[in-house]
matplotlib code that plots the C-alpha trace (Angstrom):
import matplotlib.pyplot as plt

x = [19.5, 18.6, 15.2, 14.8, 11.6, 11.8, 8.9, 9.5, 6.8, 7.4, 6.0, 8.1, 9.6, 10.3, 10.2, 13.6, 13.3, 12.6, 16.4, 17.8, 15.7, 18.3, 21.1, 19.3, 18.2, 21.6, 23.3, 21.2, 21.4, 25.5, 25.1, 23.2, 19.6, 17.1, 15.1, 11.2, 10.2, 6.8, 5.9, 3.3, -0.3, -1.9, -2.3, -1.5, -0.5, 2.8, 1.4, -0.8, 2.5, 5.0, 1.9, 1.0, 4.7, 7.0, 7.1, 8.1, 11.4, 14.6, 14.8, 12.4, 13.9, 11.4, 12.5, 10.4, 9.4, 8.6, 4.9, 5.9, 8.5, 5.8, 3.4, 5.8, 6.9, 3.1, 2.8, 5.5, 4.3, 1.5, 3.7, 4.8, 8.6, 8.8, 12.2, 14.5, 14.2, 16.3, 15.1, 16.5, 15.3, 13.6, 11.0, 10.9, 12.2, 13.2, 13.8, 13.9, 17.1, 18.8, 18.4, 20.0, 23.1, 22.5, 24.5, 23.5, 22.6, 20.3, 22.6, 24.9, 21.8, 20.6, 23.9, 24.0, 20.4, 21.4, 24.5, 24.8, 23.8, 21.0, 20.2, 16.9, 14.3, 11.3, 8.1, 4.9, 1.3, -1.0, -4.4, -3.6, -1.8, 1.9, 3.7, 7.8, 9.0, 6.9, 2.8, 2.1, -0.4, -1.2, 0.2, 1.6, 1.3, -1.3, 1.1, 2.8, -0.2, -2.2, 0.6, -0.2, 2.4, 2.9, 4.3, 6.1, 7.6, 8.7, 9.5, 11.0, 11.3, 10.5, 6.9, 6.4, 7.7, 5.5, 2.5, 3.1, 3.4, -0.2, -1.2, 0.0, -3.2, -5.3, -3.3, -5.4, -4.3, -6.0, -6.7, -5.3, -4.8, -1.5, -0.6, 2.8, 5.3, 4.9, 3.0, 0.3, -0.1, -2.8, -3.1, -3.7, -1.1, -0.2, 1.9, 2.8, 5.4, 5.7, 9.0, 11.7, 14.5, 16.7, 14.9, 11.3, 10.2, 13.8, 14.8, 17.3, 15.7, 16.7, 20.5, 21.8, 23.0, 19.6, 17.8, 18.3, 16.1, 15.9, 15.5, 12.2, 11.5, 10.2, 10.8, 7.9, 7.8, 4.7, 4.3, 2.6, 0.2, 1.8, 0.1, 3.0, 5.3, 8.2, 6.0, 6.8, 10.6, 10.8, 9.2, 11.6, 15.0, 13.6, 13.0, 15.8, 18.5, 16.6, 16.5, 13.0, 14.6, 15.8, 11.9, 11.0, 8.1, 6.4, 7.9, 7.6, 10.1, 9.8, 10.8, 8.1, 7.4, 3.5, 1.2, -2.5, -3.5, -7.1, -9.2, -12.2, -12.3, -11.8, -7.9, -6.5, -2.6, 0.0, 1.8, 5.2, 3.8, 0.5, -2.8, -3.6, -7.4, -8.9, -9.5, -10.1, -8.4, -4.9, -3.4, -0.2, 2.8, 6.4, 7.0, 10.2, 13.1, 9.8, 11.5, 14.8, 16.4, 19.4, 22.0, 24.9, 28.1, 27.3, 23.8, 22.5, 23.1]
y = [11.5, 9.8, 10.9, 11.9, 12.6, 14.9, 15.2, 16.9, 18.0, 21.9, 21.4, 18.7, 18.5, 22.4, 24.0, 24.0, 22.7, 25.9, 27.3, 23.8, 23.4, 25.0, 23.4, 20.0, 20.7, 21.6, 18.2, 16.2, 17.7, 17.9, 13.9, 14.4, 13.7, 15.7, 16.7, 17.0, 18.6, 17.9, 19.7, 18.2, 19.7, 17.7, 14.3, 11.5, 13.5, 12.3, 8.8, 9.7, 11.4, 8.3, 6.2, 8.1, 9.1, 7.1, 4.6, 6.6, 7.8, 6.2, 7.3, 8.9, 11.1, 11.9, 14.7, 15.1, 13.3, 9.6, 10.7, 11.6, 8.8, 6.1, 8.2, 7.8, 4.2, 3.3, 4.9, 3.1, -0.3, 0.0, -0.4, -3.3, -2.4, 0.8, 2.9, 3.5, 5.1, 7.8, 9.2, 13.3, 13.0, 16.6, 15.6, 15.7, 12.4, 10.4, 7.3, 5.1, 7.0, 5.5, 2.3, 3.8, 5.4, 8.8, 11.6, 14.5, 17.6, 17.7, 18.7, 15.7, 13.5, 14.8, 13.8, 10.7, 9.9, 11.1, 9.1, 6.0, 2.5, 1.0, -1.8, -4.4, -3.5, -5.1, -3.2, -4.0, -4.8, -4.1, -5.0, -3.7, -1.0, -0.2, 0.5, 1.3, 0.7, 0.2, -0.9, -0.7, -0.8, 0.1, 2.7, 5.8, 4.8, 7.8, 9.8, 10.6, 11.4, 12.9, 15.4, 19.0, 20.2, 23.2, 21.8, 19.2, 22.1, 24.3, 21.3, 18.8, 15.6, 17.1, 17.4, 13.8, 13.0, 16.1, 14.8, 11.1, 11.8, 13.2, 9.6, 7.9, 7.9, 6.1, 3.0, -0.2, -3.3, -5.2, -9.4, -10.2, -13.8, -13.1, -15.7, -16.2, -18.0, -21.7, -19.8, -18.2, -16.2, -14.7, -12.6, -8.9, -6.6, -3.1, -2.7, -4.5, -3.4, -5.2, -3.2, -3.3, -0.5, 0.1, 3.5, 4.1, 7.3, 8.8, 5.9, 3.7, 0.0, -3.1, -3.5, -3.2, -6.8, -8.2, -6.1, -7.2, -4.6, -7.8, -10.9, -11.2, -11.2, -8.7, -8.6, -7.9, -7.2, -7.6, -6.0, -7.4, -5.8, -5.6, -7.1, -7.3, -4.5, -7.2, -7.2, -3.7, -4.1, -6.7, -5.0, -1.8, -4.2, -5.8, -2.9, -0.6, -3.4, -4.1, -7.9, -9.5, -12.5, -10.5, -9.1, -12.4, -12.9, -9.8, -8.6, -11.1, -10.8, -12.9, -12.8, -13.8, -12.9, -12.9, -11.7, -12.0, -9.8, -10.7, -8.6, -8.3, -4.7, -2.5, -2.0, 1.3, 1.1, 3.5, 2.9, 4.8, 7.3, 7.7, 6.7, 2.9, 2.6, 0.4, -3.0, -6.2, -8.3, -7.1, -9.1, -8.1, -9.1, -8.8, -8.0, -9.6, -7.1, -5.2, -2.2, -0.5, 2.2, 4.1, 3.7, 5.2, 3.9, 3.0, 1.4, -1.9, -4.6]
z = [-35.6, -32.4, -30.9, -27.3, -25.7, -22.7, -20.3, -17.0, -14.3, -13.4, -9.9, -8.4, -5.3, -4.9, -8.4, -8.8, -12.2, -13.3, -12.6, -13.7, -17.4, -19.6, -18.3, -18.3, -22.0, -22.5, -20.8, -22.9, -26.3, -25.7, -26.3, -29.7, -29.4, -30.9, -28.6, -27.8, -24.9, -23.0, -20.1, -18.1, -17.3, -14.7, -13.0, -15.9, -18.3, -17.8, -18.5, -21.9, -23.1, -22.9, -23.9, -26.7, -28.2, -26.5, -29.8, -32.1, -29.9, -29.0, -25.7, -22.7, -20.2, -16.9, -14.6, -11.8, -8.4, -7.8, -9.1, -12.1, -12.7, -11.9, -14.6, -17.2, -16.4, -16.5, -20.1, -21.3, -19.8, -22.3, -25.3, -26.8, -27.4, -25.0, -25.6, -22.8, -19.4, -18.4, -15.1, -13.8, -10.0, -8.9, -6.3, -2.6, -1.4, -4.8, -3.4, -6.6, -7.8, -4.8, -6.7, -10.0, -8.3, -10.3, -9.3, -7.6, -9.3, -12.2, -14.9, -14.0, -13.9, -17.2, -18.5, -17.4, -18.4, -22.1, -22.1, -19.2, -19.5, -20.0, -17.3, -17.5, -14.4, -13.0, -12.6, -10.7, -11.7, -9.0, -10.4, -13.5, -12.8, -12.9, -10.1, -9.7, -6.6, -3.6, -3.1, 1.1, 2.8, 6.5, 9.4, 7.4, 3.8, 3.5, 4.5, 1.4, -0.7, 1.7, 2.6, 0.9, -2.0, -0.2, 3.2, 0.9, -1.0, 2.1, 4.7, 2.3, 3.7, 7.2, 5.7, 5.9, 9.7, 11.2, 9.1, 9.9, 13.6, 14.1, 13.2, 16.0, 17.7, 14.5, 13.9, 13.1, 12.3, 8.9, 8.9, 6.0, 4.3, 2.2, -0.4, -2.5, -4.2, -1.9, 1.2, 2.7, 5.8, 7.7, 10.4, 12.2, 10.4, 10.9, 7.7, 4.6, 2.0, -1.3, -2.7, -5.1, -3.3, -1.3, 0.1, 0.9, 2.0, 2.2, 4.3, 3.8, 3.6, 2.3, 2.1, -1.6, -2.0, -1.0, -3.2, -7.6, -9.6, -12.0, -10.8, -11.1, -7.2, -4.8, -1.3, 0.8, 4.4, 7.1, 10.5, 12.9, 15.6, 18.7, 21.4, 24.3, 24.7, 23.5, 20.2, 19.8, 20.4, 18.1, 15.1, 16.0, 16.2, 12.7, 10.9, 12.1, 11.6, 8.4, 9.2, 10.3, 11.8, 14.8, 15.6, 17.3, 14.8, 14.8, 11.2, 8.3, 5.4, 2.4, -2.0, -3.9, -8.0, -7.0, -4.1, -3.6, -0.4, 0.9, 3.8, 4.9, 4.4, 1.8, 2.4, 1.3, -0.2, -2.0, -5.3, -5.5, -2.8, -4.2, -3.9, -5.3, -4.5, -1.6, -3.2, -0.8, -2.6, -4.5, -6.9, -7.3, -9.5, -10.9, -14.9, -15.1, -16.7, -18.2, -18.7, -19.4, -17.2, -17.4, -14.5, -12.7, -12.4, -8.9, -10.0, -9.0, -11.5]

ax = plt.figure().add_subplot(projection="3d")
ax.plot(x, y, z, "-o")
ax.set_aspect("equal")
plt.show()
């Protein structure tokens, strides 16, 4: 019998796995795995389960928020032949599962994680550790780990905006020397985003046919500081019409498959919405088709 090892983070988003868990056991046992179930207990445990145990089943299933998805993706970097990824969205924002096309509704995700497609996937290495989706650094980045469950759990996304608008007032800009694929850049930057999605933060981003979960290639986007007020026009039109060419300069978008960040000073940045450390220099690249996730029927390919 096919082996499926279930590991789900109680304190997601707003709890509501809790009402959802026997109908999510039930969605995925309906497609015949024998299931394990491991509830995590604390920061990485997610991580030592999939690391630990994830060989010796067919399948891993995460449910939880984008936390918990990048704990488990990090354990099962670690192996050499790592099983497939099914992923049962639960947190707050969730933003990789816009890439996956997943239905809404746990039970109909569990299903579809028990039963869909598996689809190749790049993942990130960002000094040696694995990231999803997203590594940013920069205006607001500290927002989503620096937000407090509690609002998270009562405000939903809402939580983020009211926390990310009592930074206006502490922006900084970083000098950074950024160097890629055939390029390098420096300058004074407010924000830099080295993704692979079409949502960050609960907001839509790159358009779906620019973004390929598998080719190898991220697509990374730098603000600049704005020193005229047409600066600050241009890096709204850019990022709003999600195309830097209209910002007259002041946002940068490029694909590269590796990216060494340089600064002066210790520079703080997120991985999947949490806390990534403050190196000054980040060496940061793509595992090409690393991993396998399951899909939608509306995924990317």
């Amino acid at each position: 019998m096919k082996r499926l090892l279930f590991i789900y983070n109680l304190h997601a988003g707003k709890g509501q796995i809790r009402t959802h868990l026997s109908g999510i056991l039930d969605a995925l046992g309906k497609e015949g795995w024998l299931i394990t179930v491991w509830p995590t207990r604390g920061p990485g445990d997610a991580t030592r389960a999939a690391s630990d145990l994830g060989k010796d089943f067919d399948r891993v299933v995460c449910c939880g928020g984008d936390g918990t998805l990048n704990e488990t993706v990090s354990g099962l970097a670690a192996l050499k032949d790592p099983p497939v990824l099914g992923y049962i969205p639960a947190g707050t924002t969730n933003d990789f599962s816009r890439n996956l096309g997943l239905p809404k509704g746990m039970e109909k995700a569990a299903a579809t994680a028990a039963a869909g497609v598996p689809k190749a996937c790049d993942i990130g290495d960002f000094n040696g550790r694995t990231f999803v989706y997203v590594a940013a650094f920069g205006a607001f980045t500290d927002v989503a780990y620096g937000t407090p469950q509690t609002f998270k759990n009562v405000f939903g996304h809402l939580a983020y905006l009211i926390e990310g608008a009592t930074r206006l007032g502490s922006l900084k800009p970083y000098t950074i020397r950024a160097e890629y694929d055939g390029g390098k850049i420096e300058g004074d930057f407010l924000y830099g985003m080295v993704s692979n999605t079409v949502s960050v933060g609960g907001f839509q981003g790159l358009p779906r046919d620019r973004v390929k979960l598998d080719d190898g290639l991220f697509e990374v986007i730098l603000v600049k500081n704005p020193t005229r007020p047409q600066d600050l026009q241009g890096i709204v039109m850019g990022l709003t019409r999600q195309d830097p060419e209209v910002s007259n300069g002041a946002v940068i978008g490029f694909r590269t498959s590796k990216l060494t960040v340089t600064s002066a000073v210790p520079l703080p940045w997120t991985l999947d919405g949490e806390y990534g450390g403050n190196p000054t220099v980040a060496q940061i690249e793509n595992r090409y088709q690393a991993l396998r996730i399951v899909h939608g029927e509306t995924g990317s390919e």
